[in-house]
C-alpha positions as CSV (number, residue, x, y, z in Angstrom):
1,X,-32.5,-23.2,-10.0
2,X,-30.6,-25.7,-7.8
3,X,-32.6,-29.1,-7.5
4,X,-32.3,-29.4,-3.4
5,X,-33.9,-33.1,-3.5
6,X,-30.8,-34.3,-1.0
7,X,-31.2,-31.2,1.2
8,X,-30.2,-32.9,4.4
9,X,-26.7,-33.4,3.3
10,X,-26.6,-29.6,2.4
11,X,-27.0,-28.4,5.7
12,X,-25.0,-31.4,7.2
13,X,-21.9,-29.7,5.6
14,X,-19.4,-31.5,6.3
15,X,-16.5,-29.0,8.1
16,X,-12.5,-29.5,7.8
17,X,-10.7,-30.1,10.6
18,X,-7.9,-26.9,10.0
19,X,-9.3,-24.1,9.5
20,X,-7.0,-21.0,7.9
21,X,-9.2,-17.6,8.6
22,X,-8.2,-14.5,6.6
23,X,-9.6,-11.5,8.5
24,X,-9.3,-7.3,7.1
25,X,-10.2,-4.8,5.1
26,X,-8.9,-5.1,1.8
27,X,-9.9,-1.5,0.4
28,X,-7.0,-0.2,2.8
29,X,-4.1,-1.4,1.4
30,X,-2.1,-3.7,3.7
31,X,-5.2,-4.0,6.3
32,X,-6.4,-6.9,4.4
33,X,-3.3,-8.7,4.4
34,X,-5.0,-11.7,5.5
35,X,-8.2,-11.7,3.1
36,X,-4.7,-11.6,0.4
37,X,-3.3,-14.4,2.1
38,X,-6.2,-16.7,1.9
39,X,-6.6,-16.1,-2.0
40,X,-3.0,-16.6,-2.8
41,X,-3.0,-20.1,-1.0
42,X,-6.5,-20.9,-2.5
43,X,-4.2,-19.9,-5.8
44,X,-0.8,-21.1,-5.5
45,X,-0.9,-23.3,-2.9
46,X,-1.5,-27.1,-2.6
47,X,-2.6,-27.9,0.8
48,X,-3.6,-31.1,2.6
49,X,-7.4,-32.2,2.2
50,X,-8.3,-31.7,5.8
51,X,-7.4,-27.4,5.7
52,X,-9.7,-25.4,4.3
53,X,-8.8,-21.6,4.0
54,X,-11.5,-19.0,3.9
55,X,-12.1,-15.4,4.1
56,X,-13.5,-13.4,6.8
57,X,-12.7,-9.9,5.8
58,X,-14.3,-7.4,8.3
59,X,-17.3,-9.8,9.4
60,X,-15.7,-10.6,12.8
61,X,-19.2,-10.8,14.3
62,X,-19.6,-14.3,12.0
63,X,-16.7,-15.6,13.5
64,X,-18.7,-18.4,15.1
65,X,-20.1,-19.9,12.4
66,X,-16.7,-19.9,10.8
67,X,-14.7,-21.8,13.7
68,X,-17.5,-24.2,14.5
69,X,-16.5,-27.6,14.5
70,X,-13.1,-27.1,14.3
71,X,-10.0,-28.9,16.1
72,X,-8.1,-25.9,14.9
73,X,-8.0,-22.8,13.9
74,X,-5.0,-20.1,12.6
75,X,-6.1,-16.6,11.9
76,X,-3.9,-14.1,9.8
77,X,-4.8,-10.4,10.6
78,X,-2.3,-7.0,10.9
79,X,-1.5,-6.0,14.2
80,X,-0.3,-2.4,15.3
81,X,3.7,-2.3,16.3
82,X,6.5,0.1,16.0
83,X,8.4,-3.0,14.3
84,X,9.4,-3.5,11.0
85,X,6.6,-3.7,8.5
86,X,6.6,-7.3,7.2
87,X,7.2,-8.3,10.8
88,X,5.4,-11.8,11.9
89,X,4.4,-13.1,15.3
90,X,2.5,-16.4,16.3
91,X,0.3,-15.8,19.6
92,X,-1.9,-18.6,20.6
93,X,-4.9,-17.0,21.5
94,X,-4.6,-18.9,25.2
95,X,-1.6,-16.6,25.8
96,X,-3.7,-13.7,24.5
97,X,-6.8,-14.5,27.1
98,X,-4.2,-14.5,29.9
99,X,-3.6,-11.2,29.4
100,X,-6.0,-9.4,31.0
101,X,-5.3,-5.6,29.9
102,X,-4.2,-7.3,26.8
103,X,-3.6,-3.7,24.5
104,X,-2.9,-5.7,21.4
105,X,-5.3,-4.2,18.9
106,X,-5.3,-6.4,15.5
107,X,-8.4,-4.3,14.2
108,X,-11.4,-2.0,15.2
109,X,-13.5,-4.7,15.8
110,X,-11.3,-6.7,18.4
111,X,-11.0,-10.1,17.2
112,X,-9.7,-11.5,20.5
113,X,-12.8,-10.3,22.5
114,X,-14.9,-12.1,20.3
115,X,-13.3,-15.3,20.2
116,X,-13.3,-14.9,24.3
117,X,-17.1,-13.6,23.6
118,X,-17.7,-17.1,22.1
119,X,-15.3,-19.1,24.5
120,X,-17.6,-17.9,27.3
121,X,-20.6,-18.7,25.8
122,X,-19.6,-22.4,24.0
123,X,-17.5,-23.0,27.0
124,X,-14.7,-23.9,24.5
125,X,-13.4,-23.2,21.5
126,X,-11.3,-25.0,18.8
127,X,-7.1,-24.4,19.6
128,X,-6.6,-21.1,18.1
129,X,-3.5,-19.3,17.0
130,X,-3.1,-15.7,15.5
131,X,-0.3,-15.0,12.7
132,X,0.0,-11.2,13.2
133,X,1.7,-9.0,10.4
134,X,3.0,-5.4,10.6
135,X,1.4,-3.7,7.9
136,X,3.5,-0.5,6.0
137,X,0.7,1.4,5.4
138,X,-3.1,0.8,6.5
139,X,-4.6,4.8,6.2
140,X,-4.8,4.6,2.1
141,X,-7.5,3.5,0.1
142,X,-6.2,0.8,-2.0
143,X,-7.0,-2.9,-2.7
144,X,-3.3,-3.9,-3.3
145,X,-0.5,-5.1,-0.5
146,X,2.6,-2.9,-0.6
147,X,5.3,-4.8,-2.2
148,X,6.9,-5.4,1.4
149,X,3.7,-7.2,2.6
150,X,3.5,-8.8,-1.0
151,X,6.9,-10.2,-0.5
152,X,6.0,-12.4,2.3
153,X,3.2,-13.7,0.8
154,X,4.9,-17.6,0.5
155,X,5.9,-17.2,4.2
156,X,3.3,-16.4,5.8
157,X,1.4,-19.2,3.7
158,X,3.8,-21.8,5.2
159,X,3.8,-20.8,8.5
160,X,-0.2,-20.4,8.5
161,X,-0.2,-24.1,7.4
162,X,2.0,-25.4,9.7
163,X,0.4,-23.5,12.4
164,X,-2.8,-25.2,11.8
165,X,-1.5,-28.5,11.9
166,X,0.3,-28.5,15.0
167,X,3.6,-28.0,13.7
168,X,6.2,-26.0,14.8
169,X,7.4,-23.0,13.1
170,X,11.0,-21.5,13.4
């Protein structure tokens, strides 16, 4: 049993600033490509003290208490496209809201209407970006990436750190 005798600085948890928020399903296949992304940085990957990478899987309605107290805040989800599989794209979630019969689906549970769900309630939320991959396959059970997502892995990483500190990505 955990001795809680400083029990106010557990629930003062102290949050990072940057925030890298992995978000799918990773019993099909590529789907969870960003749940995979967040382990392989927490893995390979030594990152700045202020970012803290976490995993959000399917649990979009938690997304609140994930964001909260953020300055920013880079999710990595799939998105639907005819692209290539393995394809990336950077949307700030401002140019997302803009859109207002935005079709952009990223999962069954619409990410972007929640984040615009809680921007509506807060009033605000932390700068957001969202690194979109095109997945190869998505309709398998499976809890591996195809070897094309697996492949870009170290990319994505990069980018999805630079994104959440401001910095731009070419």
């Amino acid at each position: 049993m955990q001795n809680f005798n400083n029990f106010s600085n557990y629930l003062s948890n102290e949050y990072k600033p940057f925030l890298i928020l992995g978000v799918g399903n990773i019993l099909k296949t590529d789907d969870g490509f960003g749940v995979h992304l967040v382990r392989w940085i927490n893995s390979f990957k030594k990152m700045p003290n202020n970012i803290e990478a976490l995993e959000l899987g399917t649990s979009i309605l938690e997304l609140y208490s994930y964001i909260f107290n953020r300055k920013r805040v880079t999710i990595i989800d799939t998105i639907k496209s005819k692209a290539k599989p393995g394809t990336v794209y950077k949307i700030p979630f401002n140019e997302l809201e803009k859109e207002k019969n935005n079709n952009l689906i990223l999962h069954d549970i619409n990410i972007i209407m929640e984040l615009a769900n809680i921007k509506a309630i807060r009033g605000e939320i932390p700068y957001t970006e969202i690194l979109c991959i095109v997945p190869k396959e998505t309709k398998k059970f499976g809890t591996e990436l195809t070897s094309c997502l697996k492949k870009k892995l170290p990319y994505v990483a990069d980018m999805a750190i630079k994104s959440v500190l401001g910095e731009s990505n070419k």
